[in-house]
FISEPA-83346 format. One record per residue (C-alpha): residue number from 1; y, x, z. Coordinates in steps of 0.1 Angstrom, whole numbers, plus 2048, in hexadecimal, padded with zeros to 3 digits. Layout:
BEGIN
> lodren, y, x, z
> NUM, Y, X, Z
...
//
This chain:
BEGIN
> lodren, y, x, z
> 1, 66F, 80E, 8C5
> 2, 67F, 804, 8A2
> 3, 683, 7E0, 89B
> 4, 66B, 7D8, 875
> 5, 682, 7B8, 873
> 6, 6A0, 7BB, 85F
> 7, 6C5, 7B9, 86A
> 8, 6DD, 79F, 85F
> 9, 700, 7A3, 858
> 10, 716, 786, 855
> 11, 73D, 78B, 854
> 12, 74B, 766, 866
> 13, 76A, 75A, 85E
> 14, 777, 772, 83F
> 15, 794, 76B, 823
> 16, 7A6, 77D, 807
> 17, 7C5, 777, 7F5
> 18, 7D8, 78B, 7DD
> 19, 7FA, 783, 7E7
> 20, 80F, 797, 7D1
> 21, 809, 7A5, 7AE
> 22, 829, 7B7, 7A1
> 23, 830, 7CB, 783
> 24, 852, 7D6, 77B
> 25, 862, 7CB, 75A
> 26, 863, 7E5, 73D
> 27, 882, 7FA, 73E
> 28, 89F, 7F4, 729
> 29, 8A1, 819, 722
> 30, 889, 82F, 71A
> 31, 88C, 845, 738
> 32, 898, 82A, 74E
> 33, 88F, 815, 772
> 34, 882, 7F7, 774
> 35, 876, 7E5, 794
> 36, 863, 7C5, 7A3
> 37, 869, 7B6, 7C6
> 38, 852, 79F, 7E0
> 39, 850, 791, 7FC
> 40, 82B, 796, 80E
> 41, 820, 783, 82D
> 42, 81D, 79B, 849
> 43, 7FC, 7A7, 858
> 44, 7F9, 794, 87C
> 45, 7F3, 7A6, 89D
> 46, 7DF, 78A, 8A9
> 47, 7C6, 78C, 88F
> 48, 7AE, 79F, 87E
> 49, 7C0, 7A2, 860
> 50, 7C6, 7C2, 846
> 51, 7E0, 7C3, 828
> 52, 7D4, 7DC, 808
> 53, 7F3, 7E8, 7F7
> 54, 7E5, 7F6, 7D7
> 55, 7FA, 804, 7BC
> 56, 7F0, 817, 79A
> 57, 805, 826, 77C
> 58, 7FF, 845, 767
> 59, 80B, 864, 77C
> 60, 822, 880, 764
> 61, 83A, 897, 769
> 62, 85A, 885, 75C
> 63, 852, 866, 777
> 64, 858, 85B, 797
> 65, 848, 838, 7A5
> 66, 856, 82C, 7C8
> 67, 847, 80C, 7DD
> 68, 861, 807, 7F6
> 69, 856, 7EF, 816
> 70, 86E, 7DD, 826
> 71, 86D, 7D1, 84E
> 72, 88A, 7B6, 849
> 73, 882, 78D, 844
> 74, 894, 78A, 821
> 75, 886, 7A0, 804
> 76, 8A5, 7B7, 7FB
> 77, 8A8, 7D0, 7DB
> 78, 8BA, 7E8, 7F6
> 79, 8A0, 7E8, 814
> 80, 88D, 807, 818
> 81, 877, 808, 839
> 82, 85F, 822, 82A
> 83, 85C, 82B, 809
> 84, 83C, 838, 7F7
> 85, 834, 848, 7D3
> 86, 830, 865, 7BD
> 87, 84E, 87B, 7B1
> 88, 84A, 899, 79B
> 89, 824, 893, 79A
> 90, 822, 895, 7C0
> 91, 81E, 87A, 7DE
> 92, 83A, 872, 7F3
> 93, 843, 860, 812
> 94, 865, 856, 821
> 95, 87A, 842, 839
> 96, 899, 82F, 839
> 97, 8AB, 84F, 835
> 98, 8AC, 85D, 813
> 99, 8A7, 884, 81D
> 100, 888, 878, 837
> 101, 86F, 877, 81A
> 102, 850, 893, 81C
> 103, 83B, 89D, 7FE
> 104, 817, 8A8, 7FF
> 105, 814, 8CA, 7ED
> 106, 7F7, 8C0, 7DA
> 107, 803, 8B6, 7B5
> 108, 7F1, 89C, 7AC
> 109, 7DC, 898, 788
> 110, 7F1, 88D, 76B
> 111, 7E4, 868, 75C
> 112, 7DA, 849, 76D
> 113, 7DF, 84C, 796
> 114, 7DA, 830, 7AC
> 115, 7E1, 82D, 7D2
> 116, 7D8, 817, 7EE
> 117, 7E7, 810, 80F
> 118, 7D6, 7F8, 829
> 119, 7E9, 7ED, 847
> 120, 7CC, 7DE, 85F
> 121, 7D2, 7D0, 880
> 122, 7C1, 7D2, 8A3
> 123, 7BD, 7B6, 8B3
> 124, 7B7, 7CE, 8D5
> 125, 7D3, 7E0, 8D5
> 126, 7F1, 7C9, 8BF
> 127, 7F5, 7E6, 8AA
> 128, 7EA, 7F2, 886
> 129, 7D4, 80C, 878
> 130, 7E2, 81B, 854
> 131, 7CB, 82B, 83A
> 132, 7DA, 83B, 81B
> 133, 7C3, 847, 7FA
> 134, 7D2, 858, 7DA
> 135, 7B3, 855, 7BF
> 136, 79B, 84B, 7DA
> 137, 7A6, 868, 7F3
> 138, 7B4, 867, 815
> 139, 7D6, 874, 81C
> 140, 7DD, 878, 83A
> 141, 802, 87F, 83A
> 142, 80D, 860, 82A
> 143, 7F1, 852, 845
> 144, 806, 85F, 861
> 145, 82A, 856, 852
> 146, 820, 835, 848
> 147, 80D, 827, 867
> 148, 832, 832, 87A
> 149, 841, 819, 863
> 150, 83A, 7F8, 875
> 151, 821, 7EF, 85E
> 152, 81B, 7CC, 876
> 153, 83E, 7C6, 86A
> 154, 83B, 7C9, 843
> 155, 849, 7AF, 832
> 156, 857, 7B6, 80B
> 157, 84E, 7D1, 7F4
> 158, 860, 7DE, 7D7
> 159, 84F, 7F3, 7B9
> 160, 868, 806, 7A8
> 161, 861, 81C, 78A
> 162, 874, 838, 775
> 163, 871, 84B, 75B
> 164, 852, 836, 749
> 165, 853, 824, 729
> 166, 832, 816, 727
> 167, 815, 80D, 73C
> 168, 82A, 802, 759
> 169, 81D, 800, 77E
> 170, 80A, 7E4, 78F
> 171, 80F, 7DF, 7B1
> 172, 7F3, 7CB, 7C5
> 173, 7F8, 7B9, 7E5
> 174, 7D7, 7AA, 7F3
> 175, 7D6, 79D, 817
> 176, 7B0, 797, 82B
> 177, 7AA, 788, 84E
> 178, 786, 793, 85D
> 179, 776, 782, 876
> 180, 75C, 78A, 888
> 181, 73C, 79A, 87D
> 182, 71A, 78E, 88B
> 183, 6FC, 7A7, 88C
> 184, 6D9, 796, 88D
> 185, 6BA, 7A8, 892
//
């Protein structure tokens, strides 16, 4: 028999704090890099927690963005755990090595792209589940490279742009611990 009262959600114990907000310096040169470093506090394993790695710039042929996460305590301009970004208009992933990285096939749309990474972690289990979006999708091959990447271990991040003169990137760091939820009926 279904219940006429109506159900109550109430989230118990929630927070949210952007932690990082970087956007590299404009270029001396017209065609040239610039980047931004941070330090992020890592997402705990004993806790409910999930860290939203959003970045967005204006995708073109000529430019290459790169966010490059680093595992190590100090924030270094030459770590590189995993590295994420868009090259010739298409999405890559890579690892420490320099020849690891993987591209999706699918070019993506010239003009403003933005993507998100969330690193959440399980309580259950001590480990942490990955999502990656490009413009709202899912991509599940940056998904899978990513979520090998330690992402319990994150702790600095590094946006670093070529090739763009103007409207530089903007990296976003935000950082939520979830409770529990309670379900009244």
């Amino acid at each position: 028999m279904k219940s006429l009262l109506p159900s109550i959600f109430m989230p118990i114990c929630a927070w949210a704090g952007v932690t990082a907000v970087m956007e590299p310096p404009m270029p001396e040169f017209a065609d040239g890099e610039s980047s931004a470093l941070s330090a992020v506090e890592t997402v705990s394993a004993s806790a409910s927690e999930i860290m939203t790695v959003s970045v967005s710039f204006r995708n073109a042929a000529t430019n290459q963005l790169e966010v490059w996460i680093c595992t190590d305590e100090a924030a270094s301009r030459t770590c590189r755990d995993v590295v994420f970004g868009i090259d010739e208009g298409r999405l890559f992933v890579g690892g420490r090595d320099v020849g690891s990285g993987m591209f999706d096939s699918a070019a993506l749309p010239f003009g403003q792209v933005a993507i998100e990474v969330t690193a959440r972690s399980r309580q259950s289990s001590g480990d942490a589940v990955v999502g990656v979006s490009v413009n709202g999708v899912d991509n599940v091959i940056a998904k899978s490279l990513l979520a090998a990447a330690s992402p319990l271990g994150w702790r600095s991040l590094r946006v670093l742009s070529r090739g763009l003169s103007d409207d530089m990137p903007t990296l976003t760091v935000v950082k939520n611990r979830i409770g529990s939820t309670l379900k009244i009926r």
